[in-house]
C-alpha positions as CSV (number, residue, x, y, z in Angstrom):
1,X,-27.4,201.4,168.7
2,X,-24.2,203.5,169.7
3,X,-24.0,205.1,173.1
4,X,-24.2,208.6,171.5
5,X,-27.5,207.6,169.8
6,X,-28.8,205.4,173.3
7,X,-28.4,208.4,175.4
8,X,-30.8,211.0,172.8
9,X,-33.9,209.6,174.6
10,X,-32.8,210.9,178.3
11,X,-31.6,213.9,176.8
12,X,-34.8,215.0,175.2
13,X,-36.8,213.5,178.9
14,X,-34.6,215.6,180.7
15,X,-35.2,219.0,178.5
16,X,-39.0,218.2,178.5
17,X,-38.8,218.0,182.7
18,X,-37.3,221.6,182.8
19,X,-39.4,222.6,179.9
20,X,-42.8,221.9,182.4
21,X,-40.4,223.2,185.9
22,X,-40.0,226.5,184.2
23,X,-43.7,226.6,182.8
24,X,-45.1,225.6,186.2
25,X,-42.7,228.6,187.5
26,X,-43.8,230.8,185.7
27,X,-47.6,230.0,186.1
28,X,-47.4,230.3,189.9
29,X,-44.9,233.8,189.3
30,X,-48.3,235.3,187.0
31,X,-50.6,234.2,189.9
32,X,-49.2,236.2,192.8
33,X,-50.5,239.7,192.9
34,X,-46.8,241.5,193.2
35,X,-45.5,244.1,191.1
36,X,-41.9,243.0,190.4
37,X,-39.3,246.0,190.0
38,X,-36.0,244.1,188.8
39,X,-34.8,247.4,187.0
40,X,-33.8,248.3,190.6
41,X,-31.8,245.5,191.3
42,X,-28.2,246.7,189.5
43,X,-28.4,249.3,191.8
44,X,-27.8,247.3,194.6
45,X,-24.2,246.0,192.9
46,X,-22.9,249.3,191.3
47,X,-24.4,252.8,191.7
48,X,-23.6,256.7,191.1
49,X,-23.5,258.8,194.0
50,X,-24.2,262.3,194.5
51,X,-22.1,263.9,197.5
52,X,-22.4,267.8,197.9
53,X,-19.4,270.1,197.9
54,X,-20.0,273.1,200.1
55,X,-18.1,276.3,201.6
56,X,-16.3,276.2,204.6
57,X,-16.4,279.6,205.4
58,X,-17.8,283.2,204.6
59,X,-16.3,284.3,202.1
60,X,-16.4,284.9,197.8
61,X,-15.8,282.7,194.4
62,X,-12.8,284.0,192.7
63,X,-13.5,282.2,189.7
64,X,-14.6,278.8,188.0
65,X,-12.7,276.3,185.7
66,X,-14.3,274.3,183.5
67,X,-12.4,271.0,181.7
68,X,-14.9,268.4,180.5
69,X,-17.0,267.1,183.1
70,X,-15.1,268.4,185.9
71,X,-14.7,272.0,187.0
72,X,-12.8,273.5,189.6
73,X,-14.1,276.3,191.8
74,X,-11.3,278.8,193.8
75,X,-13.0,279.8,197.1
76,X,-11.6,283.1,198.8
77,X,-12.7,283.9,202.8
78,X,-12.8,287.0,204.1
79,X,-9.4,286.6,206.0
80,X,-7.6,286.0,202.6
81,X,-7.4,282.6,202.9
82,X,-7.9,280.3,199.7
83,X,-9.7,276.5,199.0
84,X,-10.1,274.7,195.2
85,X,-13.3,272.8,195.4
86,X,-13.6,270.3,192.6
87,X,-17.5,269.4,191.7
88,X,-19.2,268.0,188.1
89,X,-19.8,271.0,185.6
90,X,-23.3,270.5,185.4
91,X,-24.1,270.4,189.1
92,X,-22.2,273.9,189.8
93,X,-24.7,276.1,191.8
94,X,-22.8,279.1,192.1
95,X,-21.1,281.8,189.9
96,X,-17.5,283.6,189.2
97,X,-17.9,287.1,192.1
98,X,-20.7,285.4,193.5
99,X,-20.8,286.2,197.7
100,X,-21.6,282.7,199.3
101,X,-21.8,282.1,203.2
102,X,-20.8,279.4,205.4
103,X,-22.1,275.8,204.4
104,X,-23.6,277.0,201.1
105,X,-23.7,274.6,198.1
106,X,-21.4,274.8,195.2
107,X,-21.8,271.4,193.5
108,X,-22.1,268.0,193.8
109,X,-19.6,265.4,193.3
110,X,-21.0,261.9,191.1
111,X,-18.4,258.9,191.5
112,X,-19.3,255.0,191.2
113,X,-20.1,253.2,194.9
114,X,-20.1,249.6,195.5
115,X,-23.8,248.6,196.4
116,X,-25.0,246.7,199.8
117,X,-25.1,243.6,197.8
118,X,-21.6,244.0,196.4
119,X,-20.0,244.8,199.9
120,X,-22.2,242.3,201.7
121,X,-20.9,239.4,199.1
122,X,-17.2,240.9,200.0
123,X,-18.3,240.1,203.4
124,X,-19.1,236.6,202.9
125,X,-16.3,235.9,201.1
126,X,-13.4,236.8,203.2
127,X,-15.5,235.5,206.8
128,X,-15.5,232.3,204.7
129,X,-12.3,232.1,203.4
130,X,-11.0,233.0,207.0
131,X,-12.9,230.5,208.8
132,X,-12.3,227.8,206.2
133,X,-8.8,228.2,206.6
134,X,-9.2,227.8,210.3
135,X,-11.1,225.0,209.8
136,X,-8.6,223.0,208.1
137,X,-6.1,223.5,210.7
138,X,-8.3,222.8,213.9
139,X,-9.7,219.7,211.6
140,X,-6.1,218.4,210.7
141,X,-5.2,218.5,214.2
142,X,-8.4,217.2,215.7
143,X,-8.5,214.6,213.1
144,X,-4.8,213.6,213.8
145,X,-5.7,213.7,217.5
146,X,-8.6,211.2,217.1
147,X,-5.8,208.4,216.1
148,X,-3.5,208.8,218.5
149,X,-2.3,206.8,220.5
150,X,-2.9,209.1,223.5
151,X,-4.7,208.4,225.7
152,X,-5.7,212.5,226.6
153,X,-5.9,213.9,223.2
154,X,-8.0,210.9,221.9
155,X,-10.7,211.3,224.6
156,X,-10.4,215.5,223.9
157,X,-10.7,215.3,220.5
158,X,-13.5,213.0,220.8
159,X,-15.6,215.2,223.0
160,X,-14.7,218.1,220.7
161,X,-16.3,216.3,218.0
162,X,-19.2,215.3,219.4
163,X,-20.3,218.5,221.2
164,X,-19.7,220.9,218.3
165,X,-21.8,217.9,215.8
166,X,-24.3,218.0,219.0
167,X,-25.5,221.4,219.1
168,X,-26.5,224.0,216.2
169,X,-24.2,226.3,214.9
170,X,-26.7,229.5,215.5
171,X,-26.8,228.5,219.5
172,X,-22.2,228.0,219.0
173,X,-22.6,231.7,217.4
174,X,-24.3,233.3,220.0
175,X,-22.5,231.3,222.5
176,X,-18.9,232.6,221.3
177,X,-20.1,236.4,220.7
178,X,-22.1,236.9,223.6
179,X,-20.2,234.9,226.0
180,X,-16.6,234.1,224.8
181,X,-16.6,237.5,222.8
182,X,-17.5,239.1,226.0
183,X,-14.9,237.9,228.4
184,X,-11.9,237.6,225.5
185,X,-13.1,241.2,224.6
186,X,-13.4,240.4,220.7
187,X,-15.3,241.9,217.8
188,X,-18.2,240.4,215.9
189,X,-16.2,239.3,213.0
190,X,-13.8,237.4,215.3
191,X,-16.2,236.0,217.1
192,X,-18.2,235.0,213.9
193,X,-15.4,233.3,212.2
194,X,-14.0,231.7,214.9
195,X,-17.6,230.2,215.7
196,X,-17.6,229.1,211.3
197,X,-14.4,228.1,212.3
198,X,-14.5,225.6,215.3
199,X,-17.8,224.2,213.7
200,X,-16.4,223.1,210.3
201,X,-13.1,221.8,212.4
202,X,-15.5,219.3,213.8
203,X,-16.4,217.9,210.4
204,X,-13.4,218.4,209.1
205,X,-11.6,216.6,211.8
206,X,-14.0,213.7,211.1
207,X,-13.0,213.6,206.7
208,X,-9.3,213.5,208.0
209,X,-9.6,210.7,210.7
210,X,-11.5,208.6,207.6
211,X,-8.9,209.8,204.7
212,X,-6.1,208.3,206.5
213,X,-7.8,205.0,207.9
214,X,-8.7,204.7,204.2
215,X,-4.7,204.8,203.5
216,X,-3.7,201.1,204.2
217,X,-1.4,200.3,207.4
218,X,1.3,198.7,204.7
219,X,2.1,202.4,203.7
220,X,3.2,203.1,207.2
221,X,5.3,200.1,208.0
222,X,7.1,200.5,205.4
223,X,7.2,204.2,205.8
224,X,8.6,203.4,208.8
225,X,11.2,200.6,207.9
226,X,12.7,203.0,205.6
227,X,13.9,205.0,208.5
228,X,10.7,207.5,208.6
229,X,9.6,208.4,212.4
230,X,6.1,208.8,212.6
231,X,6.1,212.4,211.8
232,X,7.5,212.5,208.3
233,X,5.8,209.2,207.3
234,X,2.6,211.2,207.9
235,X,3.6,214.6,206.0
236,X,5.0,212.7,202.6
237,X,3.2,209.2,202.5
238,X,-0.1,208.9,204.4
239,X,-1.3,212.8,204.2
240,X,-0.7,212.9,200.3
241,X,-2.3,209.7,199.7
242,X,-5.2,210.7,202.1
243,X,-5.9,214.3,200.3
244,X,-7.0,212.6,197.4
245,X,-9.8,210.7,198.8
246,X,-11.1,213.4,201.3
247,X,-10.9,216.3,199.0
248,X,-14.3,215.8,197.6
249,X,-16.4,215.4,201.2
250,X,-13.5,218.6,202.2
251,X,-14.7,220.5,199.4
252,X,-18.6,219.8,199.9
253,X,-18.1,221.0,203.9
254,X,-15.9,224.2,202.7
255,X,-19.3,225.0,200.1
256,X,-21.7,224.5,203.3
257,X,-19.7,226.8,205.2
258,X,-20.1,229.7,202.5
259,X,-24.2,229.2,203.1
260,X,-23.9,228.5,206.6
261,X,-22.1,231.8,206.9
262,X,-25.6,233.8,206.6
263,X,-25.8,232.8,210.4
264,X,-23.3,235.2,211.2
265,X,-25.9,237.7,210.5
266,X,-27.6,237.5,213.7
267,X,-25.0,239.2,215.5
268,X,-25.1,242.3,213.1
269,X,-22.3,241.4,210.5
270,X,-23.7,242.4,207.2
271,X,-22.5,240.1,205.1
272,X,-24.6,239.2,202.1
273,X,-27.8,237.9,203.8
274,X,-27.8,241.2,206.2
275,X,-27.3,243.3,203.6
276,X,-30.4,241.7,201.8
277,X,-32.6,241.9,204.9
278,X,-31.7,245.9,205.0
279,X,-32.4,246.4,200.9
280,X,-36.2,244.6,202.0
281,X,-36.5,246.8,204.7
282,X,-36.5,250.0,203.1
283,X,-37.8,248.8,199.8
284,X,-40.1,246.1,200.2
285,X,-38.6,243.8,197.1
286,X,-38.8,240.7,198.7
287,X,-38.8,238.5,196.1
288,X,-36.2,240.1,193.8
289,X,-33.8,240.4,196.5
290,X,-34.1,237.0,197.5
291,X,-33.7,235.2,194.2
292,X,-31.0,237.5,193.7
293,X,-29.1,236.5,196.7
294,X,-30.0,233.0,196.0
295,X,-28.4,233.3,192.9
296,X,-25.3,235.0,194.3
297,X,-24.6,232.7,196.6
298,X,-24.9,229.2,193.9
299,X,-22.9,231.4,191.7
300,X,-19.9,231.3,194.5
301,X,-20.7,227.8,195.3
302,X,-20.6,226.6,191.2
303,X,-17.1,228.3,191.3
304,X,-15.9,226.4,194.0
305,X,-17.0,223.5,192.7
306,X,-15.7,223.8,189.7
307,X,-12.1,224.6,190.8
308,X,-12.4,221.4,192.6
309,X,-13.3,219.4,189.5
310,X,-10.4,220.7,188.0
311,X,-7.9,220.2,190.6
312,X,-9.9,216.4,191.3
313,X,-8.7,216.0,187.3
314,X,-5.1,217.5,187.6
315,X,-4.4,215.0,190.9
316,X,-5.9,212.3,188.9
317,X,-3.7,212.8,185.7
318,X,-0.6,212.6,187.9
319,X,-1.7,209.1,189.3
């Protein structure tokens, strides 16, 4: 038996497994009284808003022009003084001679608006990508600092390490908005992603120390007897040797910090998570939202993952 023909078997196990998952799903969904309304959930991504156009003065329409959807009303005041308001043609309220006062309606305006979730996801995104960059530096540096030879910046990095691994990143968040933000005078977004920040360093710092104690001590003696000093026997033999191995753990601690990002909510940032907890609020679609957001948030992480496969290929092809 070939291996394409071996591996059938486990293939048809595995589709029966999901087969009864998504049947036991669904008979638990049919057995909760709730009345599900996912025809409002697109709303929450992309929606049409209606903003109302009105007169800022006393005063008289002069006349109306009408191209497609759009038509453009000329406003006259009293004084003389003239204003083009531009509304859709089938919310005009108001006719050509017509005498309108201050703050009366002449139309509405209907234009495309990112939704709470949209924005929210925006949110997420950039605090992430901001703090993971951050991350990277504090955990190259703390992870180069935990091999020193130093004495200081051994013992530093050390207790860096250990504190930030020691205590939970929601108790860190609070501490660096309420007291750190409070004495530096910085905003909640600072203060959020510097908190993302300084906690993924810590890991990150510890992937780095292992990557290059993974790298064998040969590489850096003879770095070093080709006339390398320490610093550029680091940069272009053990650091590029290193990435390949840690990139893997690097990439699984950059994925946790997306999710671990929904902390940031508890000091009003309304990233993605927020933004959920707001939709609930007013509408009371628990469940919806909250398999949606799930679903958001694995779509980012698949991504990520997925550029890391590729680039995990592309640095193994060049081996």
């Amino acid at each position: 038996m070939t291996g394409s023909q071996s591996i059938w078997p486990w293939k048809l196990l595995l589709a029966a497994i999901l087969i009864v998952m998504a049947a036991g799903t669904w008979g638990a969904v049919n057995r909760i009284d709730y009345t599900w309304r996912w025809n409002r959930v697109p709303d929450y991504f992309l929606y049409k808003s209606e903003e109302s156009r009105k007169i800022p003065f006393d005063g008289w329409v002069e006349k109306i022009i009408s191209v497609g959807s759009t038509s453009t009303v000329s406003l006259v005041s009293e004084s003389g003084e003239k204003v083009t308001v531009k509304v859709a043609t089938n919310t005009v309220r108001v006719s050509e001679s017509e005498d309108l006062f201050e703050g009366d309606t002449i139309g509405f305006v209907k234009e495309w608006r990112l939704g709470p979730l949209t924005t929210g996801l925006w949110t997420t995104l950039w605090l992430s990508a901001g703090a993971s960059v951050l991350a990277l530096i504090i955990g190259l540096l703390t992870g180069l600092a935990r091999i020193s030879r130093n004495y200081t910046l051994r013992g530093l990095a050390a207790l860096y390490v250990e504190f930030i691994r020691g205590t939970p990143l929601l108790v860190q968040i609070f501490i660096a908005y309420f007291f750190i933000g409070t004495v530096f005078d910085l905003s909640r977004n600072a203060a959020g992603i510097g908190a993302l920040a300084i906690f993924a360093g810590a890991y990150v710092a510890e992937i780095v120390r292992a990557g290059i104690q993974s790298i064998p001590k040969g590489q850096m003696e003879a770095a070093r007897s080709l006339g390398m000093n320490l610093f550029q026997a680091m940069v272009y033999i053990i650091l590029p040797q290193s990435f390949k191995r840690i990139l893997p753990p690097l990439s699984g601690q950059f994925i946790s910090l997306i999710k671990d990002s929904s902390l940031v909510s508890v000091i009003a940032i309304t990233d993605l998570t927020k933004s959920g907890r707001e939709i609930i609020t007013s509408t009371f679609a628990t469940f919806e939202i909250w398999l949606t957001i799930a679903a958001m948030y694995l779509i980012v992480t698949s991504i990520l993952s997925q550029l890391v496969f590729y680039l995990e290929r592309r640095l193994a092809a060049s081996d």
